[in-house]
gemmi code that builds the backbone of each chain (N, CA, C; Angstrom):
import gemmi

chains = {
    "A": [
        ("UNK", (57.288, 135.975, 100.405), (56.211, 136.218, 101.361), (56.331, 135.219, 102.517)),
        ("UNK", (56.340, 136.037, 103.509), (56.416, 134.878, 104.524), (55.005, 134.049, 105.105)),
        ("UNK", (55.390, 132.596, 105.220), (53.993, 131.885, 105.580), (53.579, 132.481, 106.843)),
        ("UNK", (52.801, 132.235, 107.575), (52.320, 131.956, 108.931), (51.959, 130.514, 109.877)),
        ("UNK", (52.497, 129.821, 110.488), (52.395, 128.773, 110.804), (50.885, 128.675, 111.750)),
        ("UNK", (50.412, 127.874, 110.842), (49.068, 127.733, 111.957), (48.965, 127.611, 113.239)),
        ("UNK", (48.112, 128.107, 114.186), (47.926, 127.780, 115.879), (47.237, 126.498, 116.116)),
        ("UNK", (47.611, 125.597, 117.022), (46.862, 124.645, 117.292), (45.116, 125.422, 117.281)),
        ("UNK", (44.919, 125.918, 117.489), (43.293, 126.410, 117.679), (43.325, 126.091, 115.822)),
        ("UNK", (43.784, 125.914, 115.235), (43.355, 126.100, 113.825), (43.799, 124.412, 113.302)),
        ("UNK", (44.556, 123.734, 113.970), (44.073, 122.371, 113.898), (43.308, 121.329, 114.384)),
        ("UNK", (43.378, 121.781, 115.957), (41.963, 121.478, 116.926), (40.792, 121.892, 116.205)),
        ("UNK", (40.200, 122.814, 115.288), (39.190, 123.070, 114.548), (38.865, 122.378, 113.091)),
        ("UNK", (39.953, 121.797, 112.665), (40.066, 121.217, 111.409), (39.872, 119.739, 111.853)),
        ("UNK", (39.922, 119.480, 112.783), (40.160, 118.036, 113.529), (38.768, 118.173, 113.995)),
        ("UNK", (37.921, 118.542, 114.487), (36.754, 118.665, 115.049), (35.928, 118.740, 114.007)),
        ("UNK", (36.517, 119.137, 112.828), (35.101, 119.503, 111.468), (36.151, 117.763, 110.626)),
        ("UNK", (36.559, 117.340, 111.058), (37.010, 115.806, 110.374), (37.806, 115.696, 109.642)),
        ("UNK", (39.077, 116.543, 110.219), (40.158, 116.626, 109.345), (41.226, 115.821, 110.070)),
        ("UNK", (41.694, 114.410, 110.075), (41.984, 113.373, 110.989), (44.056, 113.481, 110.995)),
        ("UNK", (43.910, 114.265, 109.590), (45.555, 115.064, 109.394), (45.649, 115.799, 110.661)),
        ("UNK", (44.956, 116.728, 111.150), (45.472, 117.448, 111.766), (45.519, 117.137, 113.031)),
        ("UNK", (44.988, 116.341, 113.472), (45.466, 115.211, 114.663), (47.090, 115.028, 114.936)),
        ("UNK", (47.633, 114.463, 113.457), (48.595, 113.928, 113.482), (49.916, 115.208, 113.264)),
        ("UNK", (49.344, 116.025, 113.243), (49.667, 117.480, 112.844), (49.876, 117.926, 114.688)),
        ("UNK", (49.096, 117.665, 115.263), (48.937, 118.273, 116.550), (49.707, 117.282, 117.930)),
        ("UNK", (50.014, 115.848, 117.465), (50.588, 115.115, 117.903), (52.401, 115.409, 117.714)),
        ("UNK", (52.130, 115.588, 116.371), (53.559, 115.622, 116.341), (54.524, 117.318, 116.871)),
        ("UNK", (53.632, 118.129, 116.772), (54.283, 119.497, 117.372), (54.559, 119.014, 118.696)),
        ("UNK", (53.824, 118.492, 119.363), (53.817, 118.491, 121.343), (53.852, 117.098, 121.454)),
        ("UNK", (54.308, 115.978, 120.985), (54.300, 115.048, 121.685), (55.872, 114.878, 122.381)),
        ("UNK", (57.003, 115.520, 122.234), (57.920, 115.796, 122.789), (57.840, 116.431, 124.179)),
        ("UNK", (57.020, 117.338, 124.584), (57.278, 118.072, 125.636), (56.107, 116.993, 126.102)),
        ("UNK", (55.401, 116.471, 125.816), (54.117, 115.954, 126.502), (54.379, 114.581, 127.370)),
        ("UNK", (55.072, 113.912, 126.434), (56.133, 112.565, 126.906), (57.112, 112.708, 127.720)),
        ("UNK", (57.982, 114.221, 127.395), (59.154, 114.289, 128.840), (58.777, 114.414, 129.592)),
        ("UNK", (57.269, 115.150, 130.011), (56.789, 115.891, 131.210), (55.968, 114.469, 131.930)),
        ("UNK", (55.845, 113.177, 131.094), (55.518, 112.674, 131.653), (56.307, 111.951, 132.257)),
        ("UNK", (57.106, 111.530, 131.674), (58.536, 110.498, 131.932), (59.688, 111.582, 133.017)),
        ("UNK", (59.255, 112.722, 133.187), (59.796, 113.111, 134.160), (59.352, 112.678, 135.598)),
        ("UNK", (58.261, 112.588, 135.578), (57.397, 112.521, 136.829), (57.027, 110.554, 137.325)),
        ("UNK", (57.236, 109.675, 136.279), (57.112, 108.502, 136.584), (58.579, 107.667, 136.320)),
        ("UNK", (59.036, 108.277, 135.469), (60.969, 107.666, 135.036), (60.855, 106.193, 134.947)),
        ("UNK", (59.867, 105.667, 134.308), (59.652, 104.296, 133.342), (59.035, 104.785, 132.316)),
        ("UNK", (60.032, 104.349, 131.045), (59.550, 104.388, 129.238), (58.046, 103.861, 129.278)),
        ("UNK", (57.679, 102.505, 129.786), (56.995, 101.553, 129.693), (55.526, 102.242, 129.887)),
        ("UNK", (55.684, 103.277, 131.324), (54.533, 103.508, 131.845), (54.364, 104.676, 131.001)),
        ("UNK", (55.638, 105.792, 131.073), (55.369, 107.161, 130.295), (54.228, 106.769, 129.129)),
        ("UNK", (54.971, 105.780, 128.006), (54.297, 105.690, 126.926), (52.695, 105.315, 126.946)),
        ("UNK", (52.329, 104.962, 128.376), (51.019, 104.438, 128.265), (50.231, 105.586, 128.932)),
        ("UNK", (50.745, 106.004, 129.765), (50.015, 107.689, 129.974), (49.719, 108.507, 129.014)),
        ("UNK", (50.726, 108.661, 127.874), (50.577, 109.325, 126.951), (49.353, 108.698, 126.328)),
        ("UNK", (49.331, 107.924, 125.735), (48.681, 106.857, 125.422), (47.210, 107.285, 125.799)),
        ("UNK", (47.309, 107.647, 126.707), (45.694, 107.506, 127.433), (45.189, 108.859, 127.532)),
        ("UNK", (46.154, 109.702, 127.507), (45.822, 111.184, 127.429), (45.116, 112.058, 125.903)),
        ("UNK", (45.895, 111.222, 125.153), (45.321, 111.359, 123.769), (44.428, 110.918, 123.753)),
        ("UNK", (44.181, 109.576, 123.639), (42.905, 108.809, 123.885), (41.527, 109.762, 124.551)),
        ("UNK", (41.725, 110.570, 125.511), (40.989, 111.619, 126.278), (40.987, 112.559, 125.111)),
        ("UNK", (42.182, 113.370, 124.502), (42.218, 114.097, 124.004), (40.775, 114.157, 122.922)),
        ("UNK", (41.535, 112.916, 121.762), (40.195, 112.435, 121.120), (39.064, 112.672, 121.428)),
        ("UNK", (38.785, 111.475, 122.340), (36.915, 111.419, 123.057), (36.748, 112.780, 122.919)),
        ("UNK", (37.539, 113.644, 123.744), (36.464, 115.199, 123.926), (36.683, 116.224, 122.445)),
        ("UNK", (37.318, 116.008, 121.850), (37.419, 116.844, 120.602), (36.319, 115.795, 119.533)),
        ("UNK", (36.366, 114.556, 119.076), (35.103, 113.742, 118.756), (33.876, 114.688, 119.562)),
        ("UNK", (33.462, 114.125, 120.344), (32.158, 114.810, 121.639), (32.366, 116.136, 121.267)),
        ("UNK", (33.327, 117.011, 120.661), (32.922, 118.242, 120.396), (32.823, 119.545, 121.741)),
        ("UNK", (33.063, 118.289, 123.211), (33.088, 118.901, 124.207), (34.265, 119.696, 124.351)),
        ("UNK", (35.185, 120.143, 123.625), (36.332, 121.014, 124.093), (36.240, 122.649, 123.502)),
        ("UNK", (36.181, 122.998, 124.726), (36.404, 124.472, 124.271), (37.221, 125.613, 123.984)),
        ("UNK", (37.442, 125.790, 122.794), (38.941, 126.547, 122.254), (39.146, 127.684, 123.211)),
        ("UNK", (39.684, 127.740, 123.753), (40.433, 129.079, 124.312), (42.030, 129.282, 123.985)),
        ("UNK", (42.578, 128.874, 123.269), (43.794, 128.992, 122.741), (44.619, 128.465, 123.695)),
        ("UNK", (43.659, 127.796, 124.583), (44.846, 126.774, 125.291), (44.879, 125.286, 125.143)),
        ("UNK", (45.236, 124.696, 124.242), (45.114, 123.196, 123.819), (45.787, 122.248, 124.545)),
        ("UNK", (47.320, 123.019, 124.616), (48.982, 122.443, 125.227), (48.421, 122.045, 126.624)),
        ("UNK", (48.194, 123.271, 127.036), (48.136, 123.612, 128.650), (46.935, 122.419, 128.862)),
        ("UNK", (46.025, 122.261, 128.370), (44.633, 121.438, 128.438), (45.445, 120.133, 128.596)),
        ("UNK", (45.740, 119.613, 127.579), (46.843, 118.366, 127.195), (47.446, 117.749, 128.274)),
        ("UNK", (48.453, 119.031, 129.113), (49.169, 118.827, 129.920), (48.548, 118.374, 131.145)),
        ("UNK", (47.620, 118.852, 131.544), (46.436, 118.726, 132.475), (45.917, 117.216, 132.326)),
        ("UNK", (45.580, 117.354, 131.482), (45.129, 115.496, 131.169), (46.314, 114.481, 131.878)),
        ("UNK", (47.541, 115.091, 131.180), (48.343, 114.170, 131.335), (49.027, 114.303, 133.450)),
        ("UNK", (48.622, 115.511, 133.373), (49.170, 115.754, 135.101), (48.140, 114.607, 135.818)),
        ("UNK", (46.756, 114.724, 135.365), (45.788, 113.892, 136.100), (46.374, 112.816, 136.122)),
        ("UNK", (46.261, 111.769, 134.644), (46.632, 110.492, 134.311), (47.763, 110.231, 135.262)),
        ("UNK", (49.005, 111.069, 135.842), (49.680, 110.778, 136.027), (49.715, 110.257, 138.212)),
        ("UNK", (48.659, 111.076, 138.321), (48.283, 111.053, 139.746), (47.386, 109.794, 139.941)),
        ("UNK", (46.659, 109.632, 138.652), (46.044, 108.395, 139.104), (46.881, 107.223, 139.034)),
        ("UNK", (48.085, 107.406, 138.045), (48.613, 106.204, 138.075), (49.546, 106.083, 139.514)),
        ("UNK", (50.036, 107.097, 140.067), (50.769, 107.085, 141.558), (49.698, 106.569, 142.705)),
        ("UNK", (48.280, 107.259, 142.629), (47.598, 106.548, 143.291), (47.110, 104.794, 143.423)),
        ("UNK", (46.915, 104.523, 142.340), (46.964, 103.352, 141.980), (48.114, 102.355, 142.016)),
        ("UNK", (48.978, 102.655, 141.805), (50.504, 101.897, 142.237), (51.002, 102.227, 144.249)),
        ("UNK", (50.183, 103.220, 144.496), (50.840, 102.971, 146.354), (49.022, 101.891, 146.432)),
        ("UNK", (48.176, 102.192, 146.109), (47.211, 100.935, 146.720), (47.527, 99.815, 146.395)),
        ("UNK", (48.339, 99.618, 145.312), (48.656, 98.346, 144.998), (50.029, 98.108, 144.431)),
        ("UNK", (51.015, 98.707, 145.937), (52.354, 98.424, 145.354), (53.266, 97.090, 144.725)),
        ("UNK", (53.790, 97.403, 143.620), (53.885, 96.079, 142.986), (55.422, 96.195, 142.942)),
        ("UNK", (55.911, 94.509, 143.223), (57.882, 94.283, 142.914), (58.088, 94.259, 141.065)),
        ("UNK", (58.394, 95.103, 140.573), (58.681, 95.070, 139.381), (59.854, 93.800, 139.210)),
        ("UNK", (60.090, 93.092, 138.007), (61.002, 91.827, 137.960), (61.409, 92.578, 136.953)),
        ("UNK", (63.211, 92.852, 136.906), (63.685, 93.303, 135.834), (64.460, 92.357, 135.122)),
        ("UNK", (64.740, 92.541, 134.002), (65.256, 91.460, 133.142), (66.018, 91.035, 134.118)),
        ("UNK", (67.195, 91.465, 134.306), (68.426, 90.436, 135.238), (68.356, 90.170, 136.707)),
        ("UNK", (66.950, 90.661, 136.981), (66.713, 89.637, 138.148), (65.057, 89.125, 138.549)),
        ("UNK", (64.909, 88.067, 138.893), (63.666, 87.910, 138.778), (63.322, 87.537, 140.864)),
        ("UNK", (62.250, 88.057, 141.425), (62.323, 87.806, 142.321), (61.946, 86.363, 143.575)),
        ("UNK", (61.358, 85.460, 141.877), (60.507, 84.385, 142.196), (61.713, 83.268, 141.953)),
        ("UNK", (63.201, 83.581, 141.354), (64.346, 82.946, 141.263), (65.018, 82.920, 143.052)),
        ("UNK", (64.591, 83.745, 143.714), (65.324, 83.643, 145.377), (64.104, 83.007, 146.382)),
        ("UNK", (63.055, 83.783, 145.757), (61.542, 83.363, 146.572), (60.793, 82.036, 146.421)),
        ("UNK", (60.564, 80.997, 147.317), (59.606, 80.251, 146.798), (59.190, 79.666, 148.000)),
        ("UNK", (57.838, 79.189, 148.030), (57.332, 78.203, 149.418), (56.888, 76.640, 149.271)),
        ("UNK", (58.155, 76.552, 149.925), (57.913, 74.772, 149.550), (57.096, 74.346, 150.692)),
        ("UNK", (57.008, 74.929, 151.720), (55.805, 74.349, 152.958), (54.828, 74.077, 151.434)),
        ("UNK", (53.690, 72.868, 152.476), (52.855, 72.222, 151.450), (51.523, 72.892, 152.014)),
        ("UNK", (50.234, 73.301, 151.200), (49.410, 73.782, 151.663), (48.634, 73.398, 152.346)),
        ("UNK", (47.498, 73.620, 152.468), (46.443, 72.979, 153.760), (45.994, 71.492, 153.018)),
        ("UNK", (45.802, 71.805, 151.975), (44.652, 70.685, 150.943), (46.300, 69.751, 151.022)),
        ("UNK", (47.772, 69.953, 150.928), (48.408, 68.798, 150.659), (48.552, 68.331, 151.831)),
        ("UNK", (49.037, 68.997, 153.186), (49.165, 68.757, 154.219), (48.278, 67.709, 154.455)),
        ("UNK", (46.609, 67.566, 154.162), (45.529, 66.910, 154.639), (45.684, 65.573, 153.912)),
        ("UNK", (45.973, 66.210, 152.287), (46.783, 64.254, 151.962), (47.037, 63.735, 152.375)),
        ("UNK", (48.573, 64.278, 152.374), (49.790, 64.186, 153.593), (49.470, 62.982, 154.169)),
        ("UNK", (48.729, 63.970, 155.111), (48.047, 62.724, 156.473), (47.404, 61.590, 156.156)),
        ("UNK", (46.764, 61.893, 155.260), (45.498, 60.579, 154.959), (46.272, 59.552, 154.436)),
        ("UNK", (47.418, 59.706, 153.444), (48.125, 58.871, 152.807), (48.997, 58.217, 154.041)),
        ("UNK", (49.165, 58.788, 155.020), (50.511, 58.193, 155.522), (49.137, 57.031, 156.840)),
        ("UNK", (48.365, 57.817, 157.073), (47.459, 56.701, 158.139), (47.070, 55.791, 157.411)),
        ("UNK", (47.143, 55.739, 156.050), (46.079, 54.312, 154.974), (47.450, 53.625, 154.974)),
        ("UNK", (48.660, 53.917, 154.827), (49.846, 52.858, 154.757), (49.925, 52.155, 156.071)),
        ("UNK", (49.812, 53.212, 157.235), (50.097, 52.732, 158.500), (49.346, 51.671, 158.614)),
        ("UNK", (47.834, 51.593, 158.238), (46.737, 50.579, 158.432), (47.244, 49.669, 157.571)),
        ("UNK", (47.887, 49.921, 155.956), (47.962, 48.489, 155.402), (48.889, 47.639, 156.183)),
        ("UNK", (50.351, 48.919, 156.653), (51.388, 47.730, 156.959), (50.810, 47.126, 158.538)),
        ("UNK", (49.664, 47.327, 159.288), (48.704, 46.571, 160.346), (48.651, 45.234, 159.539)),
        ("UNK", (48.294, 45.270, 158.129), (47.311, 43.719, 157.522), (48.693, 42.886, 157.312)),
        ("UNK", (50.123, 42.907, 157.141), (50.980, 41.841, 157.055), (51.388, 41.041, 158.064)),
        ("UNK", (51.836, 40.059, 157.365), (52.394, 39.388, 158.515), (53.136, 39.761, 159.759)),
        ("UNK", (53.565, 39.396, 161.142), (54.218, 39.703, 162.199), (55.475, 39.768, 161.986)),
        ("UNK", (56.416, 39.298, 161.068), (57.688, 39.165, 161.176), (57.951, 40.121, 159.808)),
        ("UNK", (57.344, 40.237, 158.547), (57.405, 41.167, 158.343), (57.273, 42.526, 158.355)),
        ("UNK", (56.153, 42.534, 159.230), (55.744, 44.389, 159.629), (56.431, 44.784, 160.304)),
        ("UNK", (57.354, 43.614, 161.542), (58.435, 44.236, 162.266), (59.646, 44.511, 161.258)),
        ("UNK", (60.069, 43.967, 160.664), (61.304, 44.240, 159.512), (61.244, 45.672, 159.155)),
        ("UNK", (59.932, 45.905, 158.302), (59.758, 47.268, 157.480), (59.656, 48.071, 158.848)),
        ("UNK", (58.772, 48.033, 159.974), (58.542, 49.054, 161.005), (59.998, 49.266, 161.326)),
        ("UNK", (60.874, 48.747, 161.345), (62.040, 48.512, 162.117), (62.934, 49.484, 160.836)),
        ("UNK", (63.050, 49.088, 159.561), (63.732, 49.984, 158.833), (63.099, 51.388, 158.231)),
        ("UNK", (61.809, 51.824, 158.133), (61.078, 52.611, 157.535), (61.114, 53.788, 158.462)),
        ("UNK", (60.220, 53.261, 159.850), (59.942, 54.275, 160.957), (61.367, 54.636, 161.625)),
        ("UNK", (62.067, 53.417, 162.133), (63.330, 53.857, 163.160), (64.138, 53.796, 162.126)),
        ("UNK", (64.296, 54.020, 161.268), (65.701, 54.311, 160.081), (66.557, 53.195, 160.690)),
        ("UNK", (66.505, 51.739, 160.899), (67.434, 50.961, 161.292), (68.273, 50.449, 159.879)),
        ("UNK", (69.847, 50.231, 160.288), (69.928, 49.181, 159.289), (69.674, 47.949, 159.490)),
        ("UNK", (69.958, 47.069, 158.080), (69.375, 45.762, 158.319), (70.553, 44.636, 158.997)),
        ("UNK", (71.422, 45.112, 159.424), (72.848, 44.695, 160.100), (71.750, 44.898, 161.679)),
        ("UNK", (71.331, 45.973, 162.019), (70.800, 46.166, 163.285), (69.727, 44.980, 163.358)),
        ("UNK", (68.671, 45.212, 162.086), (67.535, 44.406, 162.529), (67.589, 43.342, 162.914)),
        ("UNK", (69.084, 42.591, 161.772), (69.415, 41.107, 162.223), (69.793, 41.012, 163.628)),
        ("UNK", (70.264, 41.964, 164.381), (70.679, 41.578, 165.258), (69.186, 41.939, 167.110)),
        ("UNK", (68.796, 42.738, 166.010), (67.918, 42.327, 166.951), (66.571, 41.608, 167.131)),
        ("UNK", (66.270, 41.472, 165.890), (65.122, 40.192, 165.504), (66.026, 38.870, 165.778)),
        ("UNK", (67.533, 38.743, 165.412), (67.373, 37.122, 166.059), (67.345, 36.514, 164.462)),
        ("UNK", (67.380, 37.330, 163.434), (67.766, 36.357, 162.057), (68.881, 36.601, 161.414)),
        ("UNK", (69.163, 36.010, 160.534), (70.591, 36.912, 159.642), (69.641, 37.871, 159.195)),
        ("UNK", (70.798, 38.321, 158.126), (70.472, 40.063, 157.357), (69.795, 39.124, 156.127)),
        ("UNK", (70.168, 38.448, 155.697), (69.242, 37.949, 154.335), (67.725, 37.732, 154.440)),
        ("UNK", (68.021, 36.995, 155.723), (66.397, 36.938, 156.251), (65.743, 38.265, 156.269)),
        ("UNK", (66.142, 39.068, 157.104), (65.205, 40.120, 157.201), (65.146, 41.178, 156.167)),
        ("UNK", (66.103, 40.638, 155.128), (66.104, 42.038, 153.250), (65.067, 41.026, 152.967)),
        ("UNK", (65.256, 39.672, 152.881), (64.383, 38.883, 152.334), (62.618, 39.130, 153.027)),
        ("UNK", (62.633, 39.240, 153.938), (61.433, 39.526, 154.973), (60.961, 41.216, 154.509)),
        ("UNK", (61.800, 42.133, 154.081), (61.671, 43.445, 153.656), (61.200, 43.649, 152.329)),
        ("UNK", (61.468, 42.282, 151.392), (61.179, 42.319, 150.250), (59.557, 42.213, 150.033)),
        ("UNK", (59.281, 41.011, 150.916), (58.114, 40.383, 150.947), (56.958, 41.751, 151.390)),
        ("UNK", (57.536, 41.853, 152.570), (56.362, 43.151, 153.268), (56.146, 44.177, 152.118)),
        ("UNK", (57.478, 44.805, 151.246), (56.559, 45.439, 150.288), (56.057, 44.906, 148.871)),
        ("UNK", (56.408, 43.777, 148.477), (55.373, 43.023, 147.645), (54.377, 43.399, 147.988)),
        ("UNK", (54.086, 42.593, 149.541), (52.617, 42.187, 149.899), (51.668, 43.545, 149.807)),
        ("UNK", (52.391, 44.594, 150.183), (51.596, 45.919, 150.116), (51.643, 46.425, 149.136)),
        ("UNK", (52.113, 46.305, 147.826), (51.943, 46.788, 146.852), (50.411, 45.651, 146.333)),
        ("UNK", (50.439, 44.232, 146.680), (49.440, 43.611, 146.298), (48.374, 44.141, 147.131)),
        ("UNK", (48.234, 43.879, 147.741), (46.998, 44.991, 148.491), (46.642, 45.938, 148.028)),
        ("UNK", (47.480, 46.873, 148.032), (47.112, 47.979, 146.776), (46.555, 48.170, 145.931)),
        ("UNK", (46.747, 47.152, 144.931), (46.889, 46.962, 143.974), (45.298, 46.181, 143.722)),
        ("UNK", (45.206, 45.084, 144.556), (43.626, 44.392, 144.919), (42.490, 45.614, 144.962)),
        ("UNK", (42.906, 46.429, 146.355), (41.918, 47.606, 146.222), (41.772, 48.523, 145.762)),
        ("UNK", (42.541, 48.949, 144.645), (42.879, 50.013, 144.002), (42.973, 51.336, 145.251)),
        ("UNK", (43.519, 51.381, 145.900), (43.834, 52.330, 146.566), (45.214, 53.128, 146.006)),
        ("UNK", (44.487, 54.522, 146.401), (45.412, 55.609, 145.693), (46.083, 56.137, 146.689)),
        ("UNK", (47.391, 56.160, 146.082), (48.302, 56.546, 147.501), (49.358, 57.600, 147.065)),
        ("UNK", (48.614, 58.608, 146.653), (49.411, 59.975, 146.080), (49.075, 61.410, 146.344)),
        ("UNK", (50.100, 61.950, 146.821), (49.693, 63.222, 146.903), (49.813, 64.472, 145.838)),
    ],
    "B": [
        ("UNK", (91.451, 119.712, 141.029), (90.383, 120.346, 140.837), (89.022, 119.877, 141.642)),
        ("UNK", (88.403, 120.536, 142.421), (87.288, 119.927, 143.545), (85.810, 119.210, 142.471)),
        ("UNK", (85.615, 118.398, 143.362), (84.552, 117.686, 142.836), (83.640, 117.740, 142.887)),
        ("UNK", (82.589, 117.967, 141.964), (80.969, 118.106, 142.113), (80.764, 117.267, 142.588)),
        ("UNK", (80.224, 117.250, 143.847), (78.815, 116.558, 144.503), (77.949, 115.853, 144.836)),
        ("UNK", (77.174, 117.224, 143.926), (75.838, 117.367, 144.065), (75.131, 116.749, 142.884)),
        ("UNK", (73.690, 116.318, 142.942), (73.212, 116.020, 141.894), (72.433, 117.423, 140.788)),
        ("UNK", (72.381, 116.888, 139.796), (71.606, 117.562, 138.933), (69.764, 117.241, 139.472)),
        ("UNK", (69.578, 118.220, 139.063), (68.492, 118.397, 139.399), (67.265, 117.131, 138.716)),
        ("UNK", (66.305, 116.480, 138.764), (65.261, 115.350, 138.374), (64.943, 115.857, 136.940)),
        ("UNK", (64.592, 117.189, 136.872), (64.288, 117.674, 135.774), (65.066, 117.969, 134.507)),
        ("UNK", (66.065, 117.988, 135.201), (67.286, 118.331, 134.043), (68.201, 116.456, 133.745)),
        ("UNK", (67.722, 115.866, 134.040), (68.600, 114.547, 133.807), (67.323, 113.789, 132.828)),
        ("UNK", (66.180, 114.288, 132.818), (65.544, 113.777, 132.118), (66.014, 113.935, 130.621)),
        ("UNK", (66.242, 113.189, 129.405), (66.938, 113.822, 128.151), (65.673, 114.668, 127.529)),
        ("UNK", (66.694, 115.307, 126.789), (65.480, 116.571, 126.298), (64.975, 115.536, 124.588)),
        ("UNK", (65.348, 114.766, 124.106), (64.883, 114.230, 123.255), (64.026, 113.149, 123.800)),
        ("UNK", (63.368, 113.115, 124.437), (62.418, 111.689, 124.736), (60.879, 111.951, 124.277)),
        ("UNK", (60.941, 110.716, 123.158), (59.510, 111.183, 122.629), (58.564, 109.427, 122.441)),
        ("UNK", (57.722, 109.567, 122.082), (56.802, 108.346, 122.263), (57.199, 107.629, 120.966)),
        ("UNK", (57.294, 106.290, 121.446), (57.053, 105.410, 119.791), (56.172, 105.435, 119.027)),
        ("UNK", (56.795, 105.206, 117.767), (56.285, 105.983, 116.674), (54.393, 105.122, 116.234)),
        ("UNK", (54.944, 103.253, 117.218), (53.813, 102.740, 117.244), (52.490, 102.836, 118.025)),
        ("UNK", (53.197, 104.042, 119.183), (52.054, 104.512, 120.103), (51.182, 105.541, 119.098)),
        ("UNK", (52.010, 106.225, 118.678), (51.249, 107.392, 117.475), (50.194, 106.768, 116.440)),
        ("UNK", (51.258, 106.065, 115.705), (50.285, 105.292, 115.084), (48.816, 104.598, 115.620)),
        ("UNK", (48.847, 104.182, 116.638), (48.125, 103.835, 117.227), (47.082, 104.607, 117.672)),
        ("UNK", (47.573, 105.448, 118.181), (46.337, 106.848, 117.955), (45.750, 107.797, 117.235)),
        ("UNK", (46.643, 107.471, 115.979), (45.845, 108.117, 114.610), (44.921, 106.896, 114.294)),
        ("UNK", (45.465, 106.130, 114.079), (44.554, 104.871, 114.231), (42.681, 104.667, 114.591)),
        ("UNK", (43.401, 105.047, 115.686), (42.264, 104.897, 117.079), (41.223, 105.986, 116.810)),
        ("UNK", (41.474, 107.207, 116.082), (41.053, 108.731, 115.753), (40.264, 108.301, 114.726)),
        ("UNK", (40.926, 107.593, 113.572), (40.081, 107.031, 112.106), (39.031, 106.468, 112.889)),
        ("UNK", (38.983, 105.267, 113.783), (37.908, 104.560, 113.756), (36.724, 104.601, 114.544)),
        ("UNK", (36.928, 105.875, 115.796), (36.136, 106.531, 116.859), (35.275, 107.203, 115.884)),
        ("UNK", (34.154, 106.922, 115.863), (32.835, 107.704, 115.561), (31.958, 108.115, 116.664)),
        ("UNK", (31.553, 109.381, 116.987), (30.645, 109.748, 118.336), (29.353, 109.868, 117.282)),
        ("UNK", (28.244, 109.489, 117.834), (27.140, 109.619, 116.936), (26.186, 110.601, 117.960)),
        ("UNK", (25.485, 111.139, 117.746), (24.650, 111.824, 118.110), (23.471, 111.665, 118.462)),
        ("UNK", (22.564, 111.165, 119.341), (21.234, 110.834, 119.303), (20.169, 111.195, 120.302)),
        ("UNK", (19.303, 112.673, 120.109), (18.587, 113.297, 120.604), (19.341, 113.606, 122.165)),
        ("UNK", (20.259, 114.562, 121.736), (20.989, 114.916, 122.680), (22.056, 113.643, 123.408)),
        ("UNK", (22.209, 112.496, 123.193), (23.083, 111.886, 123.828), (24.302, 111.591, 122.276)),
        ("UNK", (25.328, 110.845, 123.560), (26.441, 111.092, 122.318), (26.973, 109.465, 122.954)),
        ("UNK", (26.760, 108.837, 121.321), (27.779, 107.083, 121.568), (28.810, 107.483, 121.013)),
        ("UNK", (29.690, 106.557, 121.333), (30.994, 106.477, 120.827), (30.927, 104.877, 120.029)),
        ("UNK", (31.340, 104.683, 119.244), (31.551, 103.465, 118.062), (33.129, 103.285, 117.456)),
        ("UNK", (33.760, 102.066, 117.547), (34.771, 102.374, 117.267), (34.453, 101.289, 116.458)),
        ("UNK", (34.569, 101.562, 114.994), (35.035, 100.639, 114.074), (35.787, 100.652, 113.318)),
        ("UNK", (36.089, 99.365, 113.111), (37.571, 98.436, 112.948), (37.498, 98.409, 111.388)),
    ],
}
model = gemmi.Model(1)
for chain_id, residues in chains.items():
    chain = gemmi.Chain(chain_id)
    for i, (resn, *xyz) in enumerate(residues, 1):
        res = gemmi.Residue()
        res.name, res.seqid = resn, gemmi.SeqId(i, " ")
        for name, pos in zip(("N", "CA", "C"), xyz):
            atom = gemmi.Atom()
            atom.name, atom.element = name, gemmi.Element(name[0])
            atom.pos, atom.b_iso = gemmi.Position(*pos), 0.0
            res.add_atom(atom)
        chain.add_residue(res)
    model.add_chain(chain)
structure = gemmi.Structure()
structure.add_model(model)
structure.setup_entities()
């Protein structure tokens, strides 16, 4: 005797009176054509699977809610869900087009902004005018030494020769100026970091 | 011997075996067990318990 294979209308009804088999009964006939048709139209696994995903999810809610009405079209219904899902997700990806990073390349490996932002920039500044003022508080013969190698990038072969001392004097005079400003520092606890 | 071309068509390069993981399924039989819609003087909750 030959069987008769049931119609989805006869597991959509068994599923609606709480038969949770036939869900899985109704998944597995059409989830082949339901998944290509989606993965045709978006051609990422990642996303297909989550459309699907969400279409069932719909499916559910309205067969739960009892809101679906058999007309012997279940597939076609299905498909519909999933045509929607699939427009919203195109809509939603051009409002908010995104650089996908694929494994073998990442785009934040070529991209980066080393400019410093507004809030460091404003450090920046503050730090470099509080040094300018300390190296004001040293002595005259040392603030010229450091001004002389720090600001004008001199060497200390130059400075000697144009301060008028040897070079020991004025490394020795270079040493002192930043002692002295690290002691200062150090007295006022002043923070000098960006 | 001359050379095709042309492409195949979007629809036809898609493979005809492509189907969902088996953990998405699961996941929605899942999801089916634990959805309860309750009924209450004409409105309808949904409850999903775990």
């Amino acid at each position: 005797m030959k069987r008769s294979i049931p119609t989805d209308a006869h597991y959509v009804s068994a599923y609606m009176n709480g038969d949770e088999s036939a869900l899985c009964e109704l998944i597995t006939r059409h989830k082949q054509r339901i998944y290509s048709f989606i993965y045709s139209k978006v051609f990422d696994k990642d996303i297909a699977e989550d459309i699907f995903q969400d279409t069932f999810i719909k499916v559910i809610k309205t067969l739960k809610r009892g809101a679906y009405n058999e007309e012997g079209k279940f597939l076609p219904w299905v498909m519909r869900i999933a045509h929607n899902l699939v427009i919203d997700h195109f809509r939603k990806s051009n409002r908010m087009p995104k650089f996908e990073n694929k494994d073998d390349f990442n785009i934040f490996s070529v991209l980066s902004d080393n400019s410093l932002n507004i809030e460091k920039r404003m450090i920046k500044g503050q730090v470099e005018s509080d040094v300018r003022r300390l190296i004001e508080e040293l002595p005259e013969d040392q603030k010229t030494v450091l001004m002389m190698r720090i600001y004008k990038e001199m060497s200390f072969k130059e400075i000697s020769e144009r301060t008028g001392v040897s070079i020991n004097t004025a490394l020795g005079r270079m040493r002192y100026a930043l002692i002295n400003l690290r002691k200062v520092i150090d007295k006022h606890n002043i923070i000098l970091t960006n | 011997m001359a050379k095709l071309y042309s492409e195949k068509p979007r629809s036809e390069r898609v493979e005809k075996q492509l189907v969902p993981k088996e953990e998405t399924i699961k996941f929605l039989l899942d999801y089916s067990k634990a959805l309860s819609v309750i009924d209450y003087n004409k409105l309808k909750f949904e409850a999903l318990l775990n």
